[in-house]
C-alpha positions, 0 to 999 in steps of 0.5 A, a space after each residue: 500500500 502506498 504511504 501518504 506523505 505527512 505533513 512536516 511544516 506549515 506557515 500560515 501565509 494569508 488570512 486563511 491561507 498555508 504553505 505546507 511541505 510534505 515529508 516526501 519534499 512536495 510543497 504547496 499553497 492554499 486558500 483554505 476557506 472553501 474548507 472552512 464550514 461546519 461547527 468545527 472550521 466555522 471559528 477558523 474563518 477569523 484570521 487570529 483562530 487561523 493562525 492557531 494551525 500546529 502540525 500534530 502526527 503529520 496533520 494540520 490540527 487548531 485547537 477546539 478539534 479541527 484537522 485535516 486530513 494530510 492525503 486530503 490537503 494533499 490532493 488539494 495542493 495538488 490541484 492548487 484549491 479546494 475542491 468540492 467532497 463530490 470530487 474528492 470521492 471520485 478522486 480517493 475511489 479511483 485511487 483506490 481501485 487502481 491501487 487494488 488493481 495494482 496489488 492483484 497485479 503484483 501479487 505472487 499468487 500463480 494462476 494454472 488450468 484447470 484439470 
């Protein structure tokens, strides 16, 4: 199974914004406010809550039990945005399935005739 890269450092660079590096030396930038709904991520919306980001275990994490998922903001500073839950499941299903694909196809397990 492939690893996910953790997240190693974050800068807060905007009202809502970050710049993370990932343990595997990928970096990016991104606005999260698109992010930001629910009870949870409401709060962070003020810049001085915002600025409360630590990195905890490899995850973006505020006080008061926001965090990120690092395969998430992952795929976010990939793309260079947020991108709405609809895409995401599209996106970790597909990975999903050829990431299965690819542990059959590698698998020592040999195939014979049946007699």
């Amino acid at each position: 199974m492939k690893s996910v890269p953790q997240v190693i450092r974050c800068a807060v660079v905007g009202a809502t914004s970050v710049r993370v590096k990932f343990s595997d030396g990928f970096a990016g930038t991104l606005d999260l406010l698109p992010a930001l709904r629910g009870r949870v991520f409401a709060a962070l919306k003020r810049a001085e809550k915002f600025r409360e980001v630590a990195v905890q275990d490899g995850t973006l994490v505020w006080p008061g039990g926001a965090d990120i998922c690092p395969s998430v903001l992952r795929y976010w500073c990939e793309l260079g945005r947020v991108c709405s839950q609809e895409e995401l499941d599209a996106h970790f299903s597909v990975a999903a399935s050829a990431e299965m694909v690819g542990m059959v196809a590698e698998s020592p397990v040999k195939c014979g005739k049946p007699r």
